[in-house]
Short mmCIF file of the C-alpha atoms (twelve columns), coordinates in Angstrom:
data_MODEL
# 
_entry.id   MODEL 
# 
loop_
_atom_site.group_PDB 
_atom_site.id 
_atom_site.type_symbol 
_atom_site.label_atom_id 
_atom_site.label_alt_id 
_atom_site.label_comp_id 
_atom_site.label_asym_id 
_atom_site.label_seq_id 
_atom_site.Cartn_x 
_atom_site.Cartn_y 
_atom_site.Cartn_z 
_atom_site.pdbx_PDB_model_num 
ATOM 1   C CA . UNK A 1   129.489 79.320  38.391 1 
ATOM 2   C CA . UNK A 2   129.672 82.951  36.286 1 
ATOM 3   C CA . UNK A 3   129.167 82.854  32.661 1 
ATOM 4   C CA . UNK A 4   131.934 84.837  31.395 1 
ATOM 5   C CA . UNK A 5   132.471 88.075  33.217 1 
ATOM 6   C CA . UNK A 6   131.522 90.257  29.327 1 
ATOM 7   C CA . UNK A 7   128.259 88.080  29.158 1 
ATOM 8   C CA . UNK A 8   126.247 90.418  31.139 1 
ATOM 9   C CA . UNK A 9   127.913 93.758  29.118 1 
ATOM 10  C CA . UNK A 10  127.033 92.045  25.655 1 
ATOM 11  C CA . UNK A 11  123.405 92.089  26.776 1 
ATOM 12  C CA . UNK A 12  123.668 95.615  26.867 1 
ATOM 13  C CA . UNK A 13  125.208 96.736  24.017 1 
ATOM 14  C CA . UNK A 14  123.693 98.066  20.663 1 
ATOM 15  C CA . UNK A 15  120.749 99.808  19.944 1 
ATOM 16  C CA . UNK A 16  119.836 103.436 20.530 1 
ATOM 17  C CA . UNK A 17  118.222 104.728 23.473 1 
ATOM 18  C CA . UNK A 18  115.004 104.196 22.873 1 
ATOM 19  C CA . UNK A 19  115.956 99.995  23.143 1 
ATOM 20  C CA . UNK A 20  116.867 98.237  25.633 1 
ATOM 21  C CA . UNK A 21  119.090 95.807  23.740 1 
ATOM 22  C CA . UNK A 22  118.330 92.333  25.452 1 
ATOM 23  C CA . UNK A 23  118.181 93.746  29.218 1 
ATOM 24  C CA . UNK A 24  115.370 91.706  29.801 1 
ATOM 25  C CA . UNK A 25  117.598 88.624  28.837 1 
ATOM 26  C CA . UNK A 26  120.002 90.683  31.444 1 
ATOM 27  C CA . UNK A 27  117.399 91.117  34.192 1 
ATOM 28  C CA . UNK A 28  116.471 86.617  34.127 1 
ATOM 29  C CA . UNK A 29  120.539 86.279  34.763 1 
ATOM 30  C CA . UNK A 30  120.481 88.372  37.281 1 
ATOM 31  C CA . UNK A 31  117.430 87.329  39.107 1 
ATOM 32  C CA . UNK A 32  118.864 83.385  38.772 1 
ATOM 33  C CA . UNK A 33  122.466 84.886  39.978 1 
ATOM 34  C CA . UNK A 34  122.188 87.626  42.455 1 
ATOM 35  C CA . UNK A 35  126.055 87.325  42.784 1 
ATOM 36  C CA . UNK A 36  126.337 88.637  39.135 1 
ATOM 37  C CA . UNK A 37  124.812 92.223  40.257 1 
ATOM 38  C CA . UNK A 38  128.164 92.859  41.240 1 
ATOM 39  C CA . UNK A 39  129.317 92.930  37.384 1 
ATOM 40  C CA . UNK A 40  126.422 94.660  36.877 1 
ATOM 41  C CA . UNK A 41  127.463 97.510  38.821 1 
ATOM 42  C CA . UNK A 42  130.813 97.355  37.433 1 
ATOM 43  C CA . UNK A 43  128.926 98.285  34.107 1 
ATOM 44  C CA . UNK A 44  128.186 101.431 35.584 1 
ATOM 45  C CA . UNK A 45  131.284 102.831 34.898 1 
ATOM 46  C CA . UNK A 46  131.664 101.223 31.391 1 
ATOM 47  C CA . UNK A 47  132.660 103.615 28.524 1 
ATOM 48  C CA . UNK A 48  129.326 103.278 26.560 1 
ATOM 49  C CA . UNK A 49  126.687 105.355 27.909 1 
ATOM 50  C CA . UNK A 50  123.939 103.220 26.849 1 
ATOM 51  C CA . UNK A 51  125.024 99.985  28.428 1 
ATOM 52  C CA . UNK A 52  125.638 102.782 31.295 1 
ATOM 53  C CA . UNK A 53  121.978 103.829 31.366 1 
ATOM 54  C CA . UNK A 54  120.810 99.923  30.815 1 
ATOM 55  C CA . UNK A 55  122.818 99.481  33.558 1 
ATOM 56  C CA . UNK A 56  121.611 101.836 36.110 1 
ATOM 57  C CA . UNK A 57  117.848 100.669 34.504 1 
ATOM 58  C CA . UNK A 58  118.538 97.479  35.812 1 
ATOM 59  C CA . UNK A 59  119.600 98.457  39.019 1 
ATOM 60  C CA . UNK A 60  116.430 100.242 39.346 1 
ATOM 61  C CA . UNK A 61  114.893 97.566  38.450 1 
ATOM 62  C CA . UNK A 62  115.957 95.030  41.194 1 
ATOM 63  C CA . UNK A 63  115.488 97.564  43.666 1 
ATOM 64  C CA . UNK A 64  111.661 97.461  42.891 1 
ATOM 65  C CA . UNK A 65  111.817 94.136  43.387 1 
ATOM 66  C CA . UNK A 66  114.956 93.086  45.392 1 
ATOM 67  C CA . UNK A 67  116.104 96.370  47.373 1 
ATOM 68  C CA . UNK A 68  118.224 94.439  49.453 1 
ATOM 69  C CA . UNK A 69  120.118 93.518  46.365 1 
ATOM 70  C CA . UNK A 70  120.934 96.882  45.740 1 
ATOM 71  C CA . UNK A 71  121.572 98.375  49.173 1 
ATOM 72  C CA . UNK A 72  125.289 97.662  49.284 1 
ATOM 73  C CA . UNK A 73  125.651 99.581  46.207 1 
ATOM 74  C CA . UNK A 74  123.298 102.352 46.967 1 
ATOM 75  C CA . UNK A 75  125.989 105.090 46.693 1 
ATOM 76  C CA . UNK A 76  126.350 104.836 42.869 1 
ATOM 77  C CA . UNK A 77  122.819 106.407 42.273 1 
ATOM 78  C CA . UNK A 78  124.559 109.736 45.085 1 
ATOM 79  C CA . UNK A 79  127.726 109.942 43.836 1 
ATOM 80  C CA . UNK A 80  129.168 111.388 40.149 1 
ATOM 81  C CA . UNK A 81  126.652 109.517 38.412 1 
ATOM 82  C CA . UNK A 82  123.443 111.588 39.838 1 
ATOM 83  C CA . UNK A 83  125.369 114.307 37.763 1 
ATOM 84  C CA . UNK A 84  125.721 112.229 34.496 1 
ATOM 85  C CA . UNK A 85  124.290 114.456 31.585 1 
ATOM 86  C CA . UNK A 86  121.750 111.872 29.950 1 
ATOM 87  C CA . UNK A 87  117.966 112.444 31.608 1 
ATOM 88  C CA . UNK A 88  117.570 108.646 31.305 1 
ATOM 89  C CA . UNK A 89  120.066 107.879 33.806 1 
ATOM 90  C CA . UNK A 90  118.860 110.555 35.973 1 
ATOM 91  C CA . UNK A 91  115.253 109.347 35.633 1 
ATOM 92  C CA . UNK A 92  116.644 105.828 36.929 1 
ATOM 93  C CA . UNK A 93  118.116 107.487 39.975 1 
ATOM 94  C CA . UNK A 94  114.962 109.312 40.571 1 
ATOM 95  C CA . UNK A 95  113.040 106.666 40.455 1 
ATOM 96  C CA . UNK A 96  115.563 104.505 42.729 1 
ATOM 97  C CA . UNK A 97  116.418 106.786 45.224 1 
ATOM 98  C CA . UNK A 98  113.290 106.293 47.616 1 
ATOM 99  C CA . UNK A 99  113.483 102.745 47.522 1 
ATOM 100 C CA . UNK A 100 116.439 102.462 49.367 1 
ATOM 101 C CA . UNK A 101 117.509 102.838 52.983 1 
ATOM 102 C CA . UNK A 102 119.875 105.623 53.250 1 
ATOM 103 C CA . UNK A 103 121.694 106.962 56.408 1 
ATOM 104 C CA . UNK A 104 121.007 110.851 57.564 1 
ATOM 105 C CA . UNK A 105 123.901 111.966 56.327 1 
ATOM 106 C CA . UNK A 106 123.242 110.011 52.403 1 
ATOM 107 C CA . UNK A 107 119.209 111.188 53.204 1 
ATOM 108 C CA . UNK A 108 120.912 114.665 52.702 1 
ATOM 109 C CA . UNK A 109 122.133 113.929 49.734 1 
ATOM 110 C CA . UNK A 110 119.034 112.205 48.281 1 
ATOM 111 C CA . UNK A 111 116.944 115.058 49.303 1 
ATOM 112 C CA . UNK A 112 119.727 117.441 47.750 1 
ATOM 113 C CA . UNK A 113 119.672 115.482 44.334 1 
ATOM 114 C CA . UNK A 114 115.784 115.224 44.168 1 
ATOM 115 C CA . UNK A 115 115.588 118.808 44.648 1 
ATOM 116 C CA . UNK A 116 117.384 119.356 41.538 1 
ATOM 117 C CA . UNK A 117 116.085 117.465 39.392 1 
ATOM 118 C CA . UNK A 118 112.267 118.666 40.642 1 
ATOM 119 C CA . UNK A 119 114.073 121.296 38.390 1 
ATOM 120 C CA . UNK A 120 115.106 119.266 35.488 1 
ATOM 121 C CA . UNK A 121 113.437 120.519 32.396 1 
ATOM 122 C CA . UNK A 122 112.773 116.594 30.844 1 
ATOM 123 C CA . UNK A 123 108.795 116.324 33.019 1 
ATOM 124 C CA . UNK A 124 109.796 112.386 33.550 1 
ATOM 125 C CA . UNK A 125 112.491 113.614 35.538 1 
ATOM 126 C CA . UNK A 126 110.673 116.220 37.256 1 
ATOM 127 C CA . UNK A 127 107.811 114.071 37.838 1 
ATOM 128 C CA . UNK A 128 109.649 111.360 39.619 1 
ATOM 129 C CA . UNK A 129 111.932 113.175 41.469 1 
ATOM 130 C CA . UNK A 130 108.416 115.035 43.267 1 
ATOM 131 C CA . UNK A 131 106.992 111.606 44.211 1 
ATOM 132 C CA . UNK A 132 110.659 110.006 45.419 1 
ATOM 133 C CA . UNK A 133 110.439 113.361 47.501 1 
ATOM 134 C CA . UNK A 134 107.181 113.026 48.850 1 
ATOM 135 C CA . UNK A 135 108.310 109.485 49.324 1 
ATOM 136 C CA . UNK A 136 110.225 110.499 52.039 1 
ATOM 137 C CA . UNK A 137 108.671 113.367 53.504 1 
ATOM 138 C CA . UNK A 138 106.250 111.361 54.745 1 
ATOM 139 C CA . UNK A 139 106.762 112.056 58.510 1 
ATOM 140 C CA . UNK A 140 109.209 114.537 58.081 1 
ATOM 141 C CA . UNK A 141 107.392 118.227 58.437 1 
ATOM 142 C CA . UNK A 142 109.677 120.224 57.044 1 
ATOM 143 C CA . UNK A 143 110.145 118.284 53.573 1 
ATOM 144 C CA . UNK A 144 106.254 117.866 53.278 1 
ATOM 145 C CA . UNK A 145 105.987 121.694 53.190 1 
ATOM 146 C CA . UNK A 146 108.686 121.576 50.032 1 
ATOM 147 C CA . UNK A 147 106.647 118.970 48.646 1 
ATOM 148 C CA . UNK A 148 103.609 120.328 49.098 1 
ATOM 149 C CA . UNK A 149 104.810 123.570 47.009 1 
ATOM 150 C CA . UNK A 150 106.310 121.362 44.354 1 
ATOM 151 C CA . UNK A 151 102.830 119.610 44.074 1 
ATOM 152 C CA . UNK A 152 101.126 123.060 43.738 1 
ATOM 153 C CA . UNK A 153 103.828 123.936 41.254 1 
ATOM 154 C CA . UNK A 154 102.593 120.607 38.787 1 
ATOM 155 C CA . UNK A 155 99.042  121.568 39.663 1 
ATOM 156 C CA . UNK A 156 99.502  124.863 38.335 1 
ATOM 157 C CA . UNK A 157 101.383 123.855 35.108 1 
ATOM 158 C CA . UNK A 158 100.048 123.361 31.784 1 
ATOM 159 C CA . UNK A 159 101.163 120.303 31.502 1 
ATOM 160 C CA . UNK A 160 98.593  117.603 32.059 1 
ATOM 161 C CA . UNK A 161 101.625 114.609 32.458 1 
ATOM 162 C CA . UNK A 162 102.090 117.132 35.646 1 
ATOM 163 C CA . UNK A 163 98.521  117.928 37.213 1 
ATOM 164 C CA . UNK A 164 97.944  114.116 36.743 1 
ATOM 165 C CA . UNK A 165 101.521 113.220 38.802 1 
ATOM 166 C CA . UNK A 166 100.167 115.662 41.610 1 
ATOM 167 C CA . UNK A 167 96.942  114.227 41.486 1 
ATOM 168 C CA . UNK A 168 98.577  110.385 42.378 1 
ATOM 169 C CA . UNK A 169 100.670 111.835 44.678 1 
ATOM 170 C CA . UNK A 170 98.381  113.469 46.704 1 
ATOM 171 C CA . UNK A 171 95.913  110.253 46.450 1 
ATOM 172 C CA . UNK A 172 98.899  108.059 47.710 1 
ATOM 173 C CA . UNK A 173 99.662  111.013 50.539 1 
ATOM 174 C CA . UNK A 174 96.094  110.838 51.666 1 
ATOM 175 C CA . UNK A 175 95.883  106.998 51.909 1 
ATOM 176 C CA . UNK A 176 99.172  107.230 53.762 1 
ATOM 177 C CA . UNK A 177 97.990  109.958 56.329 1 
ATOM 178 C CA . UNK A 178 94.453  108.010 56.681 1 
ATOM 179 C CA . UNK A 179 96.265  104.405 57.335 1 
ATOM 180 C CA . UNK A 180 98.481  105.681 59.983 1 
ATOM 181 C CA . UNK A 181 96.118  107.824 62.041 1 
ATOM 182 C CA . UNK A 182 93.990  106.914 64.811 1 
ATOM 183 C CA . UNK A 183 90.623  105.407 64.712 1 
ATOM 184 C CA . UNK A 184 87.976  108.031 65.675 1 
ATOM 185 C CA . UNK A 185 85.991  106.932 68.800 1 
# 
């Protein structure tokens, strides 16, 4: 049995945008009721832009922890929201993006949307959107060489937020190329 449909939207209202109102309080009803993501998703579209980006937060969220959740919604985080003016939100989608499985045609689209925001001026932005791309170049040539400039790009910067996200990514790159090759005989 739902609480009452607004229960979930009242979590997420108030504040300013550096609270989260009670989203953890949000996140514990969804986790015991995985049938109420659906009115979480509905909340994407709400008129408030900060139960919007609590929203989208919490769909990140789950898809950490509960991708499969998520996956029947997936085309929220490529569709008119990746365009939504607040960095927040498209932090969020950065951040969610490689976590989910996306068909070649959607993978186009992911690709297309990390790519510009690699170019987003807000570096939490810019940083995740590099390591959700080298995310999923991994076995894909052609993507690891635009990563690989991307990563030179951060190395080169003067900002040290930057040089340290290249730094992890290339650590997590190198454990990833060492686990899957061959032993050496």
């Amino acid at each position: 049995m739902h609480a009452e449909p607004d229960s979930l939207r009242q979590l997420l209202v108030g504040g300013d945008r550096r609270s989260i109102a009670r989203s953890n309080e949000a996140l514990a009803l969804l986790r015991a009721d995985p049938a109420r993501v659906a009115d979480l998703v509905r909340l994407v579209h709400d008129t408030d832009w900060l139960v919007v980006m609590r929203a989208v937060d919490l769909m990140e969220k789950l898809a950490h922890a509960r991708p499969e959740w998520i996956q029947p919604y997936r085309k929220l985080f490529i569709g008119p929201l990746a365009e939504h003016p607040s960095w927040e939100i498209r932090l969020q989608i950065a951040r969610a993006l490689p976590l989910l499985r996306w068909t070649r045609a959607e993978r186009g689209r992911v690709v297309t949307i990390l790519l510009e925001y690699a170019k987003h001026p807000q570096k939490f932005v810019k940083a995740w959107s590099v390591d959700g791309l080298s995310r999923l170049a991994v076995g894909d040539a052609s993507l690891m060489r635009v990563v690989e400039r991307l990563i030179e790009d951060f190395e080169n910067s003067d900002s040290p937020a930057l040089i340290s996200r290249a730094r992890q990514i290339r650590a997590r790159l190198s454990a990833s190329a060492a686990a899957t090759e061959p032993p050496a005989h």
